[in-house]
C-alpha positions in Angstrom: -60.0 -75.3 67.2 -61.6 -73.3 64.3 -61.2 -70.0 66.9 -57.7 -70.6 67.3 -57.0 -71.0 63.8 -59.1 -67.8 62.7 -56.9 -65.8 65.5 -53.9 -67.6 64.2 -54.6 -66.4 60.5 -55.4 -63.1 61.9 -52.2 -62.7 63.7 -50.6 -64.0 60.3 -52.1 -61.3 58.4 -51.1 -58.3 60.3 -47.6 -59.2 60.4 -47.4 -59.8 56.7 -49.2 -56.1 56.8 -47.0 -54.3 59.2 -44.3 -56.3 57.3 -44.7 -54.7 53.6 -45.4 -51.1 55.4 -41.9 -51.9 56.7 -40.5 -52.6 53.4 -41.7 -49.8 52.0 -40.6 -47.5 54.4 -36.7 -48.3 53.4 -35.4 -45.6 50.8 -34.3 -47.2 47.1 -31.1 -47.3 46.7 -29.4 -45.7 43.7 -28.0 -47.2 40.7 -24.0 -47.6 41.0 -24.2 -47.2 36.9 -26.1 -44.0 37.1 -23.8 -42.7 39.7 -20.8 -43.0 38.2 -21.8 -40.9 35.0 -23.0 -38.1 37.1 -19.5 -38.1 38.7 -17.9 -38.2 35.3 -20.2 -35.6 33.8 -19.5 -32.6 36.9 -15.5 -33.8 36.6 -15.7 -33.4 32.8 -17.1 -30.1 33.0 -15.2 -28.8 35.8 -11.9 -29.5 33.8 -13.3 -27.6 30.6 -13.7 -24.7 32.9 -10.6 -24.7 34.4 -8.8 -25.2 31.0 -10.9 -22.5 29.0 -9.9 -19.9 32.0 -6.3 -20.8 31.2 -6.6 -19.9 27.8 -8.3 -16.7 28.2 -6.2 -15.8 30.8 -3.0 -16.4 28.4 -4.5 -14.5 25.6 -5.8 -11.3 27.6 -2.0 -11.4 29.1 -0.3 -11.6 25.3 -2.4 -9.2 24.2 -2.1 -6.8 27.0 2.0 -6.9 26.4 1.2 -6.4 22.6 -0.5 -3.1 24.0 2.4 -2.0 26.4 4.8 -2.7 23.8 2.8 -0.6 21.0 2.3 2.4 22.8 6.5 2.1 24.5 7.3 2.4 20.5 5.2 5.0 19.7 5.8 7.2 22.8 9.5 7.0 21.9 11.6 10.6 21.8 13.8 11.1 18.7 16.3 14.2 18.6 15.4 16.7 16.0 16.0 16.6 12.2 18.8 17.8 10.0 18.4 21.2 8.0 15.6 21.1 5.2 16.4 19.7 1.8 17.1 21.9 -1.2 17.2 21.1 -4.8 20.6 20.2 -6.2 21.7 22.6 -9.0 21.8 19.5 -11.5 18.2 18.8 -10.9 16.2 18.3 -14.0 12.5 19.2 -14.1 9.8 18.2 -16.6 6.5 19.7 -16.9 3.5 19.0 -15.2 0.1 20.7 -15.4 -2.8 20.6 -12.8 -4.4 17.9 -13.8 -7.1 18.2 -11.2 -9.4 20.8 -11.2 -10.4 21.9 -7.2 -13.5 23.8 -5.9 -13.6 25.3 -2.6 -16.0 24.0 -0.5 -17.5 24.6 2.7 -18.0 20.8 3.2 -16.5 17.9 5.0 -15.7 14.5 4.1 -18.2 12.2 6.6 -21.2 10.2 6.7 -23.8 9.9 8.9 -22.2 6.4 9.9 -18.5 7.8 10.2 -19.5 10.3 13.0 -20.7 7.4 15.0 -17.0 5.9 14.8 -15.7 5.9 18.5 -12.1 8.4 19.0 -8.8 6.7 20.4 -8.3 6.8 23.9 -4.9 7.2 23.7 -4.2 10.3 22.0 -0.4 9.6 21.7 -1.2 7.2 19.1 -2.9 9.2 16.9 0.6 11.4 16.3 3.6 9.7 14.1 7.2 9.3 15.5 9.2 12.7 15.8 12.6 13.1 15.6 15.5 11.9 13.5 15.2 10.6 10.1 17.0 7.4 8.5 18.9 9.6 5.9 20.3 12.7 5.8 18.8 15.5 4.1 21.8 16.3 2.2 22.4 13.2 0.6 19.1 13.1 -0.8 20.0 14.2 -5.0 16.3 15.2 -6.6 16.5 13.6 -10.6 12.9 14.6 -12.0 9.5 15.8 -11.1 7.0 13.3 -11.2 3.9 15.6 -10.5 2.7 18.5 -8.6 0.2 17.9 -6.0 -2.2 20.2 -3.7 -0.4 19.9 -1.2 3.4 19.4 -2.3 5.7 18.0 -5.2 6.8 14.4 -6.0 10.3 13.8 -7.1 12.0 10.9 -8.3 15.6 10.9 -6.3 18.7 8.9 -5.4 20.7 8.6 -2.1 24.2 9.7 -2.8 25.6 7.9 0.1 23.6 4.9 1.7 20.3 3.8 1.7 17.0 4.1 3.0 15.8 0.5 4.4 17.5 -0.8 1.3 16.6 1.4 -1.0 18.7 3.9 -2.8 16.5 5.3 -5.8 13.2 6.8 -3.4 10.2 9.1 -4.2 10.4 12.3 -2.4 7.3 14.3 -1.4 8.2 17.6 -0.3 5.3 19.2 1.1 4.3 23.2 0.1 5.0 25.8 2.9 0.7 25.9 3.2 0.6 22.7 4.7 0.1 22.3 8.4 2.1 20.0 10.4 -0.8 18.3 11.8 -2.0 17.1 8.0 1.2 15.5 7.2 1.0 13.5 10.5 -2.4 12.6 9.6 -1.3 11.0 6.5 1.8 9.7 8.4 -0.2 7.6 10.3 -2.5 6.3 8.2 0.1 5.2 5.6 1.5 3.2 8.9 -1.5 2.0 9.4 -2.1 1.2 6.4 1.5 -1.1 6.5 3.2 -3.1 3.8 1.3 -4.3 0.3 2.3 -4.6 -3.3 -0.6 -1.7 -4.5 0.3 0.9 -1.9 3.4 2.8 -2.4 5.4 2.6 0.9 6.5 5.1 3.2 10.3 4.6 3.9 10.9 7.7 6.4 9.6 11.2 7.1 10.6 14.5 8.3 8.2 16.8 9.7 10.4 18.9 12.3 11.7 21.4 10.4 9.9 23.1 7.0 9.6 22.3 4.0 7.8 18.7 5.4 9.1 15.8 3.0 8.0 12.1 2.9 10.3 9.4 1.6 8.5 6.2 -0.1 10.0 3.5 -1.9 10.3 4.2 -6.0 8.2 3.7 -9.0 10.4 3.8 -12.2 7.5 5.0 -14.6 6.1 8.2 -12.7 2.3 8.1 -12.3 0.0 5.8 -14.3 -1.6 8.8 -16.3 1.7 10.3 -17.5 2.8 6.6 -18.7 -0.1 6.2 -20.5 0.0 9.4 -22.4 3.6 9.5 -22.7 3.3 5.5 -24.4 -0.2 6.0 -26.1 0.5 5.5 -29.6 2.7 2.0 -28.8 -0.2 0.7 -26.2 -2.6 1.1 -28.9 -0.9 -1.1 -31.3 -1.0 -4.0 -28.6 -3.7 -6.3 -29.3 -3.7 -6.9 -25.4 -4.4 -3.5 -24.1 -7.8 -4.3 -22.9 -6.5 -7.5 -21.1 -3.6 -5.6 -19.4 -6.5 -2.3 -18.5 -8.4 -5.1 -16.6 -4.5 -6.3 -14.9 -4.3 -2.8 -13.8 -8.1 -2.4 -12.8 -7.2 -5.4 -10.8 -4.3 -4.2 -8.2 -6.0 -0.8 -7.9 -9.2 -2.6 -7.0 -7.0 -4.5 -4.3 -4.9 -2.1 -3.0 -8.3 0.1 -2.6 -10.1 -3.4 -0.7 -7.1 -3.0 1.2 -7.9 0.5 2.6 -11.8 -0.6 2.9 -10.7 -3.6 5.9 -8.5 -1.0 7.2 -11.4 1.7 7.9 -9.7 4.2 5.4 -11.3 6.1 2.7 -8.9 7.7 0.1 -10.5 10.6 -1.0 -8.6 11.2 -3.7 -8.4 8.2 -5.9 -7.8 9.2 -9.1 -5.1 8.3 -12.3 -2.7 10.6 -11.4 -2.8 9.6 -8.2 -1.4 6.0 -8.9 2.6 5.1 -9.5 3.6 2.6 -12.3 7.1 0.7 -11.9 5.9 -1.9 -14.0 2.9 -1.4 -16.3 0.1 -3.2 -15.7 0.9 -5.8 -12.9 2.9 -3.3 -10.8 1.2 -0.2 -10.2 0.8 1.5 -6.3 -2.0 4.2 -5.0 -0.4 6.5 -3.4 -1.0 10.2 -2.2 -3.1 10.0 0.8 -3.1 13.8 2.0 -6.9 13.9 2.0 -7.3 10.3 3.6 -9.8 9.3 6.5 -9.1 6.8 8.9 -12.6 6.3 10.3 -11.7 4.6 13.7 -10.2 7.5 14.6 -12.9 10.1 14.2 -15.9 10.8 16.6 -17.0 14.0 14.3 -15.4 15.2 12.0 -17.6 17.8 11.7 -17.2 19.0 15.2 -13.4 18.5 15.4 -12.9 21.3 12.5 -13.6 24.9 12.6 -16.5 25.9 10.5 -14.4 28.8 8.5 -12.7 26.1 7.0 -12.7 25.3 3.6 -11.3 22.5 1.5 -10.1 21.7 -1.8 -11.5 18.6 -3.3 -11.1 17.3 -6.5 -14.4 17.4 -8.1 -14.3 15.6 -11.3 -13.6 12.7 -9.1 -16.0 13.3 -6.5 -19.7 11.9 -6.6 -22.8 13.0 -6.6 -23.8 12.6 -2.8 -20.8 14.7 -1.6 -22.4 18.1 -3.6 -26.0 17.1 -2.9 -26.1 16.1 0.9 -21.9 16.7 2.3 -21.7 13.2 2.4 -18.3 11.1 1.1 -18.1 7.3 2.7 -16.8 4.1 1.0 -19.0 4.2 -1.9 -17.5 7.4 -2.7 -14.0 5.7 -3.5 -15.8 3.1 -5.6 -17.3 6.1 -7.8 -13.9 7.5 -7.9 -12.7 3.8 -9.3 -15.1 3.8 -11.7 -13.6 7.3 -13.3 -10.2 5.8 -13.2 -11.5 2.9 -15.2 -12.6 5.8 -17.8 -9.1 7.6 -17.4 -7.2 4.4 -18.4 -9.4 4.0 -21.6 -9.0 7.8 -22.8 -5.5 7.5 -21.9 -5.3 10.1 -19.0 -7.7 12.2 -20.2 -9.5 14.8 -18.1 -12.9 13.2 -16.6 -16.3 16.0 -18.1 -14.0 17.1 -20.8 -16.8 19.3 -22.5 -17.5 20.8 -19.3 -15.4 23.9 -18.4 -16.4 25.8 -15.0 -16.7 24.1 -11.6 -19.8 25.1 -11.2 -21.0 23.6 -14.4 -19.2 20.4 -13.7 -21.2 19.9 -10.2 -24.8 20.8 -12.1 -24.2 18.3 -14.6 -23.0 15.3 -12.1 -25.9 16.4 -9.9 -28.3 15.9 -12.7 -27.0 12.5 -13.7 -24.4 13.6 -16.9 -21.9 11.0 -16.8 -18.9 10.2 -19.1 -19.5 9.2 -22.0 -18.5 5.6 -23.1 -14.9 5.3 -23.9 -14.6 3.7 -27.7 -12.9 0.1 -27.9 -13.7 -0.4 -24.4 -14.5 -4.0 -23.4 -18.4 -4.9 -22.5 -17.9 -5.7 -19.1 -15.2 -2.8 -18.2 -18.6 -0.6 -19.4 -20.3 -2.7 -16.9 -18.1 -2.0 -14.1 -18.5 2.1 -14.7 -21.9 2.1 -14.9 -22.1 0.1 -11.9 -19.8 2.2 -9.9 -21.6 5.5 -11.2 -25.3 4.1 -9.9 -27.2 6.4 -7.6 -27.7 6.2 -5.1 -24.7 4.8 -3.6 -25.7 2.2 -1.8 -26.5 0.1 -5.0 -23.0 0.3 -6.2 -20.6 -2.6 -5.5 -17.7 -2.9 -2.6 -14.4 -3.1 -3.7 -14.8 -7.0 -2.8 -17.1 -7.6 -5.3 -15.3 -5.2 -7.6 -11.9 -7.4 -7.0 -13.9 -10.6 -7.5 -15.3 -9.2 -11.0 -11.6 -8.6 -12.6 -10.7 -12.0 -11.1 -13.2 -13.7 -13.3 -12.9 -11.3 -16.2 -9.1 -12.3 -16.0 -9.5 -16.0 -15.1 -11.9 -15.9 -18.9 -8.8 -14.0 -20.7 -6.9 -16.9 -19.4 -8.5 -19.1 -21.7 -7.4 -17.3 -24.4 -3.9 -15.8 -23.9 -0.8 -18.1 -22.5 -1.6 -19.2 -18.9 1.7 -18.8 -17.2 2.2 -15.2 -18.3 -1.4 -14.5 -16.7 -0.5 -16.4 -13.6 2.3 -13.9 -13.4 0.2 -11.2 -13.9 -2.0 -11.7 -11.0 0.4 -13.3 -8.5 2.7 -9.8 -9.2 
């Protein structure tokens, strides 16, 4: 009996064993929980795919139509323009001195940086719309001079019949016979580029077929900012606000010149004269824009000009970098600002006054001689110029930071002077 229940026990025991090795054998079988998440996570992320290819798909195709349609416009082929425009015989003239004093130089306006700046591939868009203008020629009656330019003469003029996008009183630029055709459709474009906003003075319409070249922008009743303020010095000095309304002025320039900087344009030629008053000091335009860069459109300057060629530059206005190393960037408008904020204090008066000869002028900038400070001038309008006047030019400030100064300068004086009126002032 004991050997049959040993063998009994035995038997037992290996089919408990062969049992569990059984059990064992048998894959686990997964979580319905865990499953269902993993479903729900490769569904959720296949729709985000699908739905973000949409998207991009829509806005490569809007902005490829955007594209078409640009170039279509551009492209466009307008029918020549009428004859050239000639001075009514009732045209009154005032006079107007060079009020910039130009050195020839064998230089060019570029940076290291700028001749990195990648060309257009599309040449056509380089080159302004051709063809017939908005008015006629001969209904275009010149009133006064506003100021003779390098390159051509400003008048203040008046439609006789019509208008010109709504306008009937205009600025006309005529251009002098020296000027190439391919500088005023450089300028064209970049005052196209450059669109609508309240600082700029607007380009209405242009004629560059037939000689002399003439721009059309909207008007500015008061001529340029340096004629208004020597014309009205005597009653702008009596006004216990001057300072306040300087820093107004300081503060559209300033924007209007921000305004170029996100647009990749350096002026060039930023100076008093250079800026149109139809309302002194919250309406006041830059303007003139012959010696203008528009950086995304050069590869190299340098290489795209012949090396005979040499260009006019106004050199009281010009900094220190341009003489020393042929370099003019951003920072060279900002130096530029900082001699208009001088101009305005002195009432339009000729930057280096002391200084007679060109060649004297460049020494002395070279060397560090700067203006000297303006009397009655507020602290922190002294602070701006020297900061704008620091070498080298990297350490001066953007036009940002600039425009962000005056606001806070202003938002101060509005602490002081009625609030709605300055409220005005800025929002003009």
């Amino acid at each position: 009996m004991k050997i049959g229940s040993d063998l009994g026990l035995a038997t037992s025991s290996m089919m408990s064993t062969a049992s569990n090795e059984t059990f064992d054998q048998n894959p686990t079988k997964a979580d319905p929980v865990t499953l269902n998440t993993l479903h729900f996570v490769l569904i959720s992320i296949s729709v985000f795919s699908i739905i973000m290819i949409i998207v991009l798909a829509f806005l490569w195709q809007k902005k490829y139509q955007q594209l078409v349609g640009t170039i279509q416009e551009l492209q466009a082929v307008r029918t020549p323009a009428p004859m050239p425009l000639k001075p009514q015989p009732n045209t009154r003239l005032i006079s107007v001195s060079e009020d910039n004093v130009n050195v020839l130089l064998g230089q060019d306006l570029v940076t290291p940086l700028e001749r990195q700046a990648t060309k257009s591939a599309l040449p056509s868009l380089w080159r302004p719309e051709q063809g017939t203008a908005l008015i006629n020629r001969n209904d275009i009656c010149l009133q006064q001079l506003i100021k003779a330019g390098r390159e051509g003469v400003f008048y203040k003029a008046k439609l006789v019949r019509g208008t010109c996008k709504g306008h009937s009183m205009i600025i006309c630029k005529i251009s002098k016979e020296e000027t190439s055709r391919k500088r005023l459709e450089r300028e064209i474009s970049i005052m196209r580029k450059l669109g609508n906003h309240n600082n700029l003075l607007q380009l209405l319409d242009w004629d560059i077929t037939n000689t002399p070249y003439m721009l059309i922008m909207d008007f500015a009743s008061l001529g340029t900012l340096r004629s208004y303020l020597q014309v009205n010095q005597e009653k702008l000095q009596m006004d216990s606000d001057l300072q306040h309304h300087f820093t107004i002025a300081a503060y559209h320039i300033a924007h209007a010149m921000d305004h170029l900087r996100s647009k990749m344009v350096i002026h060039c030629d930023l100076a008093l004269r250079n800026i149109m008053v139809n309302r002194f000091p919250s309406e006041v335009k830059v303007t003139e824009f012959g010696l203008a860069r528009d950086l995304t459109r050069m590869s190299s300057r340098r290489s795209s000009r012949k090396k005979s060629h040499r260009d006019r530059v106004p050199l009281r206005w010009y900094p220190p970098e341009y003489f020393k190393n042929n370099y003019y960037g951003f920072k060279g408008d900002v130096w530029s600002f900082g001699i208009i904020l001088w101009e305005m204090q002195t009432f339009g008066s000729l930057p280096y006054p002391n200084l007679q000869m060109s060649e004297e002028v460049i020494r002395n900038i070279c060397a560090g001689y700067r203006n000297t400070e303006p009397d009655g001038c507020r602290m922190e309008i002294l602070q701006m110029m020297r900061d704008c006047w620091m070498e080298p030019y990297n350490l001066r400030p953007t036009f940002k930071d600039i425009v962000r100064v005056l606001e806070n300068i202003l938002e101060t004086d509005c602490d002081y002077v009625d609030v709605n009126s300055c409220k005005e002032d800025l929002n003009d």
